[in-house]
mmCIF file as gemmi writes it, N, C-alpha and C atoms, coordinates in Angstrom:
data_model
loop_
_atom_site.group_PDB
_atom_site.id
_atom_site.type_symbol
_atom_site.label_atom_id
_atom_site.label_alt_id
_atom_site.label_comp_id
_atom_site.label_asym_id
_atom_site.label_entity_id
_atom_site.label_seq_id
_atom_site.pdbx_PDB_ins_code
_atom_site.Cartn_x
_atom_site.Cartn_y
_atom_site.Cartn_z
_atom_site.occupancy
_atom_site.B_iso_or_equiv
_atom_site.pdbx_formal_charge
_atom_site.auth_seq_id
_atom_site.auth_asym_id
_atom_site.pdbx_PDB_model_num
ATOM 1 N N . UNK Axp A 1 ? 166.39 109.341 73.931 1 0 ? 1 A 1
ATOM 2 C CA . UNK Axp A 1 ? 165.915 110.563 74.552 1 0 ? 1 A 1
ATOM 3 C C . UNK Axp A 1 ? 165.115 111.41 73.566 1 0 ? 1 A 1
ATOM 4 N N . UNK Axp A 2 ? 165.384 111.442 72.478 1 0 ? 2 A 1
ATOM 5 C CA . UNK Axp A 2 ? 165.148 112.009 71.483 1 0 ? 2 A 1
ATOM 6 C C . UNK Axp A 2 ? 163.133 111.545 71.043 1 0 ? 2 A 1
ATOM 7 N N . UNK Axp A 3 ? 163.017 110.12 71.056 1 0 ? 3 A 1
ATOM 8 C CA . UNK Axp A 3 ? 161.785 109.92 71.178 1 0 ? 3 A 1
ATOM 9 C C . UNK Axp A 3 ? 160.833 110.382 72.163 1 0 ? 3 A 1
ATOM 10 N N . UNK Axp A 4 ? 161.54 110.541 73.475 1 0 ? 4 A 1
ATOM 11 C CA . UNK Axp A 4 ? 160.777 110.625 74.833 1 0 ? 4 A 1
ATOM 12 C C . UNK Axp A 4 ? 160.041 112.138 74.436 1 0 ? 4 A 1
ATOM 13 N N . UNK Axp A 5 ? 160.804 112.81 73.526 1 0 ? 5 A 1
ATOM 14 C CA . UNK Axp A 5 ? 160.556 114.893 73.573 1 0 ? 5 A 1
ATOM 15 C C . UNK Axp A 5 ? 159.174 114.504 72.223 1 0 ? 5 A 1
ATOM 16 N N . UNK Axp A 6 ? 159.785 113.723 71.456 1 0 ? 6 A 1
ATOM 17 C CA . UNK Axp A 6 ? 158.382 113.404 70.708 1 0 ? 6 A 1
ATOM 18 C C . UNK Axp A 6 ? 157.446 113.189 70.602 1 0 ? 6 A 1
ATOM 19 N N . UNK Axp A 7 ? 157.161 112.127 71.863 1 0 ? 7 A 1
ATOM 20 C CA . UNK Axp A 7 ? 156.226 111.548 72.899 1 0 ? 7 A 1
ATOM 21 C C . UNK Axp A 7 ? 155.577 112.931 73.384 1 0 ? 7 A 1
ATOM 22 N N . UNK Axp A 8 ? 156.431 113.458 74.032 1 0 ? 8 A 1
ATOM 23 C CA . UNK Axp A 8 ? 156.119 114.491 75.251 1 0 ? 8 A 1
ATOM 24 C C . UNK Axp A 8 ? 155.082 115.523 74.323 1 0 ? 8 A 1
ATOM 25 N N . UNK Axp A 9 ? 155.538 115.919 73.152 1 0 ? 9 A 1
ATOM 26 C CA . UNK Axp A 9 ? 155.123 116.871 72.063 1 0 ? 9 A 1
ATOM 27 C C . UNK Axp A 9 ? 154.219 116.634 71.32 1 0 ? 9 A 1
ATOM 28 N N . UNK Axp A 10 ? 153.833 115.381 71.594 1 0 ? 10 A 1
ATOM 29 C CA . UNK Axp A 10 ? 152.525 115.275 70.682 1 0 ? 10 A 1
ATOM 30 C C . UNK Axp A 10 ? 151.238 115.682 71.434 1 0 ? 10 A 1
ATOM 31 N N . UNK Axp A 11 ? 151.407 115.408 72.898 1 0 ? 11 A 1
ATOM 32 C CA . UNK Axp A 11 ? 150.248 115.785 73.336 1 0 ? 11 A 1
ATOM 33 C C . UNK Axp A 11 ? 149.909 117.587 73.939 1 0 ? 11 A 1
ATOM 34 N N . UNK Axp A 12 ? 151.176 118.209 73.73 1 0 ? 12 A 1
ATOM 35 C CA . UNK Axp A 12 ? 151.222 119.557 73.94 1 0 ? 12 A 1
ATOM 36 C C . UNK Axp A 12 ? 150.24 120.208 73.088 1 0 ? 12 A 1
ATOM 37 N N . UNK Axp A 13 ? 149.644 121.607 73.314 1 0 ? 13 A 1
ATOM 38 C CA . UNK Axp A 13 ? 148.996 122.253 71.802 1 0 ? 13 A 1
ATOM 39 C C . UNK Axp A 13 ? 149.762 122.644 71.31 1 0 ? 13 A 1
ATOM 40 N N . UNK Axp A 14 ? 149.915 123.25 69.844 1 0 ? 14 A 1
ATOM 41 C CA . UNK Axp A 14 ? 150.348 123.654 69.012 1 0 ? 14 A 1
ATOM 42 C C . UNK Axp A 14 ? 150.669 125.44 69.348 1 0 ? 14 A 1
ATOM 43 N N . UNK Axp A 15 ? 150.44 125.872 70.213 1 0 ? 15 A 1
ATOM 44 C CA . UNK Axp A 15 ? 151.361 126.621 70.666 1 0 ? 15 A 1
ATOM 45 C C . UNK Axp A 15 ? 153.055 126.469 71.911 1 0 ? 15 A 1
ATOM 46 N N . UNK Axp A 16 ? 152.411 125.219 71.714 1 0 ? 16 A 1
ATOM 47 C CA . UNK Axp A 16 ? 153.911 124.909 72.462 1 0 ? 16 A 1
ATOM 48 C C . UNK Axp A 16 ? 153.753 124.97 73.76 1 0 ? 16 A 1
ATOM 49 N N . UNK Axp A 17 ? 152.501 124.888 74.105 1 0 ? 17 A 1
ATOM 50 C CA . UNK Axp A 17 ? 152.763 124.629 75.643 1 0 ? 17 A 1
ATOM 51 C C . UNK Axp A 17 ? 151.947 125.673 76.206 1 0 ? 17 A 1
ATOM 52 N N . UNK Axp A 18 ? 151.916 127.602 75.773 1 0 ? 18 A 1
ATOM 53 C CA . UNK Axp A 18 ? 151.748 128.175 76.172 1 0 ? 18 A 1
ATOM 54 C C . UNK Axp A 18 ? 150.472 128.771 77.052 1 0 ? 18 A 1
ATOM 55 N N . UNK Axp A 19 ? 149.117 127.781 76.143 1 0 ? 19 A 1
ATOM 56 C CA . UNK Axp A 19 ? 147.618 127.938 76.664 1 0 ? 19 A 1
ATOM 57 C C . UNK Axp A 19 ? 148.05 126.582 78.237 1 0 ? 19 A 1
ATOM 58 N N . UNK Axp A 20 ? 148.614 125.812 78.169 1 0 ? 20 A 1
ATOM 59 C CA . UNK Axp A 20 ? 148.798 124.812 79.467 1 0 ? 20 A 1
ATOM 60 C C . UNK Axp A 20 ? 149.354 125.649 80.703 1 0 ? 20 A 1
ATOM 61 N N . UNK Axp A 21 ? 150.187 126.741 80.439 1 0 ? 21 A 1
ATOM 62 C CA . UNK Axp A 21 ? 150.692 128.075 81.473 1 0 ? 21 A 1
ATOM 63 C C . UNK Axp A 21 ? 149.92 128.5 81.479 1 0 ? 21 A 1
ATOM 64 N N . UNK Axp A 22 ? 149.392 129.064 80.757 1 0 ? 22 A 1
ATOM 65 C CA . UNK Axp A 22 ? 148.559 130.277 81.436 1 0 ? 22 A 1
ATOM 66 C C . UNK Axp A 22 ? 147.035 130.129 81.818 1 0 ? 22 A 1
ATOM 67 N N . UNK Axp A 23 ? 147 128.57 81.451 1 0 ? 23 A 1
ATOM 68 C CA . UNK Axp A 23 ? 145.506 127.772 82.425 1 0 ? 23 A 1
ATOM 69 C C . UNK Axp A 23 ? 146.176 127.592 83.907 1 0 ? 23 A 1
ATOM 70 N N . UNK Axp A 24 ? 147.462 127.404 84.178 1 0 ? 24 A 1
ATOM 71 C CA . UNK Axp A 24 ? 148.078 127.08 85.409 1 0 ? 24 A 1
ATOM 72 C C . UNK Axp A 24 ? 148.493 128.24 86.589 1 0 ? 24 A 1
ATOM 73 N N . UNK Axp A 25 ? 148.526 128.87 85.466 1 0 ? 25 A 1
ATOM 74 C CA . UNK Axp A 25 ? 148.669 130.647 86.336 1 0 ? 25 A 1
ATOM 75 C C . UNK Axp A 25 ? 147.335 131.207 86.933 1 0 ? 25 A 1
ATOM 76 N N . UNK Axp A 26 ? 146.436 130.641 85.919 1 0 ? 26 A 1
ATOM 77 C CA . UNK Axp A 26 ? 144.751 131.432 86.106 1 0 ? 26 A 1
ATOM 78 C C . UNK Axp A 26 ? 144.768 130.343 87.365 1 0 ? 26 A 1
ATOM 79 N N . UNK Axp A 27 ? 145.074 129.263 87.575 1 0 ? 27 A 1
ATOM 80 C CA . UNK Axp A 27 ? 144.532 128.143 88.816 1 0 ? 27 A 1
ATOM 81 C C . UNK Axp A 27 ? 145.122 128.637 90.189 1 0 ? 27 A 1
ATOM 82 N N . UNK Axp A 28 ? 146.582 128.577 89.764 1 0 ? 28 A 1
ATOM 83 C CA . UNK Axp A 28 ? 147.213 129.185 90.683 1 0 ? 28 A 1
ATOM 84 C C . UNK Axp A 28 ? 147.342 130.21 91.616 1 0 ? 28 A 1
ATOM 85 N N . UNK Axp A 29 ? 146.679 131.769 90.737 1 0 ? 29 A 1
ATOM 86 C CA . UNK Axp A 29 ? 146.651 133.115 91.052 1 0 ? 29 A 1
ATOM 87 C C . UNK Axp A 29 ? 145.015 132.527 91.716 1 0 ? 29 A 1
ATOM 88 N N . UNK Axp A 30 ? 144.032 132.018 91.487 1 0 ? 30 A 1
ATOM 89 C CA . UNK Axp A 30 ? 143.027 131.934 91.852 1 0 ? 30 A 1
ATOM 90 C C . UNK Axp A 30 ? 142.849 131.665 93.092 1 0 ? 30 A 1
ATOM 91 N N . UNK Axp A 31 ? 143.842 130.519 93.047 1 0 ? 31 A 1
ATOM 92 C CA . UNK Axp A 31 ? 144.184 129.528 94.484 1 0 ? 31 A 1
ATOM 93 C C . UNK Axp A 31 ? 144.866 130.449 95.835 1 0 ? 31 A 1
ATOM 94 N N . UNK Axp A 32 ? 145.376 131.171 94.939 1 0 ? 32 A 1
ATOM 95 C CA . UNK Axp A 32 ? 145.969 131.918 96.274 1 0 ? 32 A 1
ATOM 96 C C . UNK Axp A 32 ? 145.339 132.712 96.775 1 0 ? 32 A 1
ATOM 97 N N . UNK Axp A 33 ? 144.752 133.739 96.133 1 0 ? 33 A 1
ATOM 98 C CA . UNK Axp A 33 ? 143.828 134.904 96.247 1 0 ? 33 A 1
ATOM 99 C C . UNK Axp A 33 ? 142.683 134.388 97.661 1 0 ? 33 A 1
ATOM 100 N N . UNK Axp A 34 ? 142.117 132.795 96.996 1 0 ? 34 A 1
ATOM 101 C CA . UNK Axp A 34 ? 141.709 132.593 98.044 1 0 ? 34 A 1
ATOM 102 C C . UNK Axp A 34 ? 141.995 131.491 99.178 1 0 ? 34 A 1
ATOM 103 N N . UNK Axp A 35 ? 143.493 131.589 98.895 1 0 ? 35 A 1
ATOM 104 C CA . UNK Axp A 35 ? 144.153 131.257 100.695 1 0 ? 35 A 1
ATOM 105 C C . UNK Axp A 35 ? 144.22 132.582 100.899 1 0 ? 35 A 1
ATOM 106 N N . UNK Axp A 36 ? 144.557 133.399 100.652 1 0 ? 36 A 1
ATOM 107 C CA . UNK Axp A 36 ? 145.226 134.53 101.693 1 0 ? 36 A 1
ATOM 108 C C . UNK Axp A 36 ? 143.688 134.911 101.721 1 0 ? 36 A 1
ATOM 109 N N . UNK Axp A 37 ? 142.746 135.266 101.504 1 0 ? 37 A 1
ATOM 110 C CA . UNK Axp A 37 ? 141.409 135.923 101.724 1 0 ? 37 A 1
ATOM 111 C C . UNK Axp A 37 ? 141.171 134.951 103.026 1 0 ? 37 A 1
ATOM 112 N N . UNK Axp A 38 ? 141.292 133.382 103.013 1 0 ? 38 A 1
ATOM 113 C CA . UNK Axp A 38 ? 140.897 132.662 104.302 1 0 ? 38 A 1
ATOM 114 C C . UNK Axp A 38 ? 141.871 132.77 105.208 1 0 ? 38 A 1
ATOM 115 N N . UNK Axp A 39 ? 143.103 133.029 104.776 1 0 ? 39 A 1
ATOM 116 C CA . UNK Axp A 39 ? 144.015 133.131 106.486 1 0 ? 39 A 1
ATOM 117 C C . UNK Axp A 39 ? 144.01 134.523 107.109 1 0 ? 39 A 1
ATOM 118 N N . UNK Axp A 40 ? 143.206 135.453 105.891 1 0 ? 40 A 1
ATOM 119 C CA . UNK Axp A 40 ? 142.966 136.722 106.497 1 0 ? 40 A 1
ATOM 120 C C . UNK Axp A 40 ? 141.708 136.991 107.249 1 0 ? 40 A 1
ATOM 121 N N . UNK Axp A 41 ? 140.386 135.99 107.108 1 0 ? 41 A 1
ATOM 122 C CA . UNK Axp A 41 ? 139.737 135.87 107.521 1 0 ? 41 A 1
ATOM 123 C C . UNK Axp A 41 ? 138.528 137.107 107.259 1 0 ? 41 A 1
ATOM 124 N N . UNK Axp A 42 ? 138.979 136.834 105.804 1 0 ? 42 A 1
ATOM 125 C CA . UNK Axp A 42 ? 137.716 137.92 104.748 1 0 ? 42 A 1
ATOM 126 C C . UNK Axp A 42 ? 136.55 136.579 104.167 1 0 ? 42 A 1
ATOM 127 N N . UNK Axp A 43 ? 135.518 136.677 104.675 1 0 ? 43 A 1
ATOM 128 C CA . UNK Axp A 43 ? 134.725 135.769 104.26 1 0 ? 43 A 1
ATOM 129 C C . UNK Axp A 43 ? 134.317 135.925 102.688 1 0 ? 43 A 1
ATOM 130 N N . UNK Axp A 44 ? 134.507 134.977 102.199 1 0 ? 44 A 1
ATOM 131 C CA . UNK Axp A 44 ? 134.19 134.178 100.649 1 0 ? 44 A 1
ATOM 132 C C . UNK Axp A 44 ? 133.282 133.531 100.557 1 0 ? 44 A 1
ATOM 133 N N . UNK Axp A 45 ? 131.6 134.119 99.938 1 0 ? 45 A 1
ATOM 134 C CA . UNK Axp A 45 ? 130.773 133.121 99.651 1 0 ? 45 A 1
ATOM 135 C C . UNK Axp A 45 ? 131.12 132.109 98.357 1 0 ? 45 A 1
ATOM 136 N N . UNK Axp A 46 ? 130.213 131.266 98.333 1 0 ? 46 A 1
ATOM 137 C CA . UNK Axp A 46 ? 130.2 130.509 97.448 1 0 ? 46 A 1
ATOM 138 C C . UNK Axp A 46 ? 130.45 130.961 96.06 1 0 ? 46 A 1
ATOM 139 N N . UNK Axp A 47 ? 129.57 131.723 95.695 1 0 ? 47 A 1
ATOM 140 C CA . UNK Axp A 47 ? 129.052 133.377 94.391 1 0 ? 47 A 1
ATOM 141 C C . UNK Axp A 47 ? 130.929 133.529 94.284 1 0 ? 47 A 1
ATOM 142 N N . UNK Axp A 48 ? 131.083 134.045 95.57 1 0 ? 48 A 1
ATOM 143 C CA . UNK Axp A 48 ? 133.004 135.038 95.232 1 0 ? 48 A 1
ATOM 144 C C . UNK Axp A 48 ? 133.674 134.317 95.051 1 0 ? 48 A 1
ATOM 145 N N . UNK Axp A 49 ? 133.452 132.759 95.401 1 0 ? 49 A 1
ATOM 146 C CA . UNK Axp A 49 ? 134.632 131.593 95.356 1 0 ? 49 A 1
ATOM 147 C C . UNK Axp A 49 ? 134.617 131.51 93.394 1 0 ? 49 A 1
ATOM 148 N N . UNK Axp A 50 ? 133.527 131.255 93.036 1 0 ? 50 A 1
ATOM 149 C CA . UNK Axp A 50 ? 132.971 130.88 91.66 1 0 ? 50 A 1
ATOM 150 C C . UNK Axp A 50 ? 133.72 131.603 90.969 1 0 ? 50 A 1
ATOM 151 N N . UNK Axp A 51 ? 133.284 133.272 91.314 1 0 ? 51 A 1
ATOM 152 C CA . UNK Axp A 51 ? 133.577 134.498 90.35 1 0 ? 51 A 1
ATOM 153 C C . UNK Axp A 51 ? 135.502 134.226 90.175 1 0 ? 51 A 1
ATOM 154 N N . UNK Axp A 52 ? 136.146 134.072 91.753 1 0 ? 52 A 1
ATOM 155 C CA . UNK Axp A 52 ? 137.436 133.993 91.23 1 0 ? 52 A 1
ATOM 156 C C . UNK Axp A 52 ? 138.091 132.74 90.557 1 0 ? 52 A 1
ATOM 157 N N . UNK Axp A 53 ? 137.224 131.866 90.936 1 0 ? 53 A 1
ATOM 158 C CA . UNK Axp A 53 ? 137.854 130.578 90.16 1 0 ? 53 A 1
ATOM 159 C C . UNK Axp A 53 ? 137.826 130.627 88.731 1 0 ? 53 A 1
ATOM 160 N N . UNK Axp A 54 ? 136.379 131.228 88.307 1 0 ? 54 A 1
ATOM 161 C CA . UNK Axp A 54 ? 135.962 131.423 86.379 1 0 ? 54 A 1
ATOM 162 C C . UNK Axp A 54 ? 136.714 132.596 86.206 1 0 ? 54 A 1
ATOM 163 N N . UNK Axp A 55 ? 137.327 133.413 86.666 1 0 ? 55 A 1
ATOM 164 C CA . UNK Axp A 55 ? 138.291 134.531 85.856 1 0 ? 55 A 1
ATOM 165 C C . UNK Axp A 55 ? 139.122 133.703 85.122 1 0 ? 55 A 1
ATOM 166 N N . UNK Axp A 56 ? 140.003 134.07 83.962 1 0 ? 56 A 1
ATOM 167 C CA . UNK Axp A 56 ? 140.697 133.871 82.833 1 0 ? 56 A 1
ATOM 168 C C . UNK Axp A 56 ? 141.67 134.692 82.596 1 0 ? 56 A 1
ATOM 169 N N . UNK Axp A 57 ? 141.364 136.339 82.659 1 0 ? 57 A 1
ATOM 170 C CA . UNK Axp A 57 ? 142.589 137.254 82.425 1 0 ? 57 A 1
ATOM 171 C C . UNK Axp A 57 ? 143.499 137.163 83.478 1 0 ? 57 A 1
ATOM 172 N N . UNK Axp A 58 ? 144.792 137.027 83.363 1 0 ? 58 A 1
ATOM 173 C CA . UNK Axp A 58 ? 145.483 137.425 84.565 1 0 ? 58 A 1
ATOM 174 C C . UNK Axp A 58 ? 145.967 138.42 85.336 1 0 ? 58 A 1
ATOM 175 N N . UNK Axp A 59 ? 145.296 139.096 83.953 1 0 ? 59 A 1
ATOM 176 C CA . UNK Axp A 59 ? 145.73 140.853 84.898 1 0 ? 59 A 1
ATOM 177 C C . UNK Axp A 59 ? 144.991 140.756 86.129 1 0 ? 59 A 1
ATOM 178 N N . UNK Axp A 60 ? 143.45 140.772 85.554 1 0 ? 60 A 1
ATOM 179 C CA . UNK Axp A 60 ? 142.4 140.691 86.826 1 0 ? 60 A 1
ATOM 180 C C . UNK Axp A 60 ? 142.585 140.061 87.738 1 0 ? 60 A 1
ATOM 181 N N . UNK Axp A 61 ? 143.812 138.944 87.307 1 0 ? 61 A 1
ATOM 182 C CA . UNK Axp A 61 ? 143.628 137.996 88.972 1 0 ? 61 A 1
ATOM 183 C C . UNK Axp A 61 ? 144.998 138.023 89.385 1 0 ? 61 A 1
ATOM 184 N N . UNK Axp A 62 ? 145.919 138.839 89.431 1 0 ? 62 A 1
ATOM 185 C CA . UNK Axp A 62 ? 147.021 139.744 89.666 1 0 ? 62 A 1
ATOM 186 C C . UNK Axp A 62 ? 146.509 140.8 90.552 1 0 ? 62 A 1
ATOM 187 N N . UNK Axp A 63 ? 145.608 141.656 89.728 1 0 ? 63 A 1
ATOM 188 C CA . UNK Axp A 63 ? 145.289 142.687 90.647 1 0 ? 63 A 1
ATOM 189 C C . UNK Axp A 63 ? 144.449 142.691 91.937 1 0 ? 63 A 1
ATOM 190 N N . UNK Axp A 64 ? 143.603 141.213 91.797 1 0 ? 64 A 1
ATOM 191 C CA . UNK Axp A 64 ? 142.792 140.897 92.976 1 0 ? 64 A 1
ATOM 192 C C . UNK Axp A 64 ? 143.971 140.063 93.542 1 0 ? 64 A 1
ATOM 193 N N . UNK Axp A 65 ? 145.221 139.506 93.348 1 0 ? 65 A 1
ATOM 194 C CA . UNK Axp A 65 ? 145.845 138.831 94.514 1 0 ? 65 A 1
ATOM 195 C C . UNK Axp A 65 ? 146.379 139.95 95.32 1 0 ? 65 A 1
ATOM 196 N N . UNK Axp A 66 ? 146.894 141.298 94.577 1 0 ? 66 A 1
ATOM 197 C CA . UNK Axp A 66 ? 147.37 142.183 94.929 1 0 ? 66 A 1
ATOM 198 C C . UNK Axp A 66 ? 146.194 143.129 96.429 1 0 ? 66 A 1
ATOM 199 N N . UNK Axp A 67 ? 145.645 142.854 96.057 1 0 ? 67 A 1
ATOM 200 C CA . UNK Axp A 67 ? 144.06 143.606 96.86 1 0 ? 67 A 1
ATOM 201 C C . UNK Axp A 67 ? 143.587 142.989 98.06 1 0 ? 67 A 1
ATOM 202 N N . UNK Axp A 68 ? 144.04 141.073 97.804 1 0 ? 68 A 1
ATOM 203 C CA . UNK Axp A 68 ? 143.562 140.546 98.762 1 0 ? 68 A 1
ATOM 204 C C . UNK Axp A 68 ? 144.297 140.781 99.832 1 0 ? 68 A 1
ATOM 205 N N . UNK Axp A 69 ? 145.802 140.933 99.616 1 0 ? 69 A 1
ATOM 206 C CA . UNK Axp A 69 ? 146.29 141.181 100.892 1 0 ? 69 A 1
ATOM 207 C C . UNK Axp A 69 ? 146.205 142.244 101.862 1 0 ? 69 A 1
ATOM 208 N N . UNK Axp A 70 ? 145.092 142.961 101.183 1 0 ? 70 A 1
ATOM 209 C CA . UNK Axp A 70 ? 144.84 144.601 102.188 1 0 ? 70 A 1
ATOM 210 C C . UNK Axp A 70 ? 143.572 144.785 102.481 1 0 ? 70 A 1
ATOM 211 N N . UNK Axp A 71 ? 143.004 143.645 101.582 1 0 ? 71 A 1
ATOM 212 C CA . UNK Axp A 71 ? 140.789 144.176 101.323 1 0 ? 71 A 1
ATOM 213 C C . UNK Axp A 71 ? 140.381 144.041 102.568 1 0 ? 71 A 1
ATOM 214 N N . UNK Axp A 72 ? 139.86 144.307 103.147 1 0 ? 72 A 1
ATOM 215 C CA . UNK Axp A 72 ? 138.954 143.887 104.336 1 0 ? 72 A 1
ATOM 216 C C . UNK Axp A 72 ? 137.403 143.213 103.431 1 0 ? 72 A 1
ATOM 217 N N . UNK Axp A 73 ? 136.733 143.579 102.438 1 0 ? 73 A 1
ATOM 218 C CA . UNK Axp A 73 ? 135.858 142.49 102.361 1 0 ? 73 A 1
ATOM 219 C C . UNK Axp A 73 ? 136.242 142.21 100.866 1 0 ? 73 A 1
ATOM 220 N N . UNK Axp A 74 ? 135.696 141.063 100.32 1 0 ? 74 A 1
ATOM 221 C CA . UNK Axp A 74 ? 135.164 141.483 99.293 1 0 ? 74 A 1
ATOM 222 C C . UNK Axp A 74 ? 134.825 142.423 98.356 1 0 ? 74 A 1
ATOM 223 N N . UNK Axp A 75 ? 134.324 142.961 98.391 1 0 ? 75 A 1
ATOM 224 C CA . UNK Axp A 75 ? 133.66 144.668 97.517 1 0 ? 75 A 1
ATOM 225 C C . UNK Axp A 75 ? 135.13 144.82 96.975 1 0 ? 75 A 1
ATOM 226 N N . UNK Axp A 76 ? 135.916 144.916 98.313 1 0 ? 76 A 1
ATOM 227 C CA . UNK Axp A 76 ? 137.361 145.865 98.066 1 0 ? 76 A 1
ATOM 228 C C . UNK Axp A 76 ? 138.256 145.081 96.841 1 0 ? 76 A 1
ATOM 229 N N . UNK Axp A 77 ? 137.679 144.249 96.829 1 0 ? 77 A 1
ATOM 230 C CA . UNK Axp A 77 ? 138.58 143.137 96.185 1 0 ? 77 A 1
ATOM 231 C C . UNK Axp A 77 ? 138.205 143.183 95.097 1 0 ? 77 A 1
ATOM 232 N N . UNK Axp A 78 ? 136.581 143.246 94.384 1 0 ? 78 A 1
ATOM 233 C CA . UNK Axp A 78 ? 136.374 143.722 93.149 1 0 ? 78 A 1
ATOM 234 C C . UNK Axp A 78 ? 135.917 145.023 92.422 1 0 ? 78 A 1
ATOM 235 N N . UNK Axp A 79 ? 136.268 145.751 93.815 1 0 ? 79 A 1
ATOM 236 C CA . UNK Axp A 79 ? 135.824 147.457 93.034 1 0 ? 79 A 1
ATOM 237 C C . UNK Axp A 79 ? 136.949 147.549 92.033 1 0 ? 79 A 1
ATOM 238 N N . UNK Axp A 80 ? 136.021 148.193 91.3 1 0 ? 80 A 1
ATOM 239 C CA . UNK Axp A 80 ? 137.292 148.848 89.905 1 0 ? 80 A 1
ATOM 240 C C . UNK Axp A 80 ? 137.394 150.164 90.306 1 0 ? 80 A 1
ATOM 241 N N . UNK Axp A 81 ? 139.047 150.749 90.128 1 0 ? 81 A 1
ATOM 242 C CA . UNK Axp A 81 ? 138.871 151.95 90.472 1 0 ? 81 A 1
ATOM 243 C C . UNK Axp A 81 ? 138.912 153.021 89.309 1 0 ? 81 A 1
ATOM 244 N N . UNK Axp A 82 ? 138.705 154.216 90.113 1 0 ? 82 A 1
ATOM 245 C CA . UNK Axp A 82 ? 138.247 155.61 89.164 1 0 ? 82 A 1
ATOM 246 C C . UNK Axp A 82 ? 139.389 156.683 88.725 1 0 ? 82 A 1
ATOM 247 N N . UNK Axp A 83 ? 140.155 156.599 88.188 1 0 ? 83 A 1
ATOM 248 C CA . UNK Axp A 83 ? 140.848 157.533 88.164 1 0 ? 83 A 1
ATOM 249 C C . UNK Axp A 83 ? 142.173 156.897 88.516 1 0 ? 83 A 1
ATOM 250 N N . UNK Axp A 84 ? 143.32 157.872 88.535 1 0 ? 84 A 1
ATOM 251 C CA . UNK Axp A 84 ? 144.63 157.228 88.672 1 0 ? 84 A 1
ATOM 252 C C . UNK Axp A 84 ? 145.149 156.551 89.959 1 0 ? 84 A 1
């Protein structure tokens, strides 16, 4: 068993795993953002599909999963807001 974690560890990065999460979170949060935008039936061009798939921070794609479930378009989904 002991070989199998050795195996397993060589091909991890050298942070231990942690850049492989949080490429899986950015896929994930992406992925959802735009299911719920299509079962809500907020149209997603091609351009908005792109923009959310190439995000990286997860705040940003936290706060747009958070948005999608209320946005009515787009816009709403990437306005930044002003104030508190």
């Amino acid at each position: 068993m002991s070989a199998r974690r050795e195996d397993a560890g060589a091909d991890t990065p050298a942070d231990g795993g942690v850049l492989g999460g949080t490429e899986q979170a950015v896929g994930r949060l992406s992925a959802a953002i735009l299911r719920i935008l299509a079962a809500r039936g907020v149209p997603a061009s091609e351009e908005v599909k792109g923009r959310i798939i190439g995000e990286t921070h997860l705040d940003v794609l936290e706060r747009w999963l958070q948005r999608a479930a209320s946005a009515a378009t787009v816009e709403e989904l990437f306005r930044e807001t002003a104030g508190p």
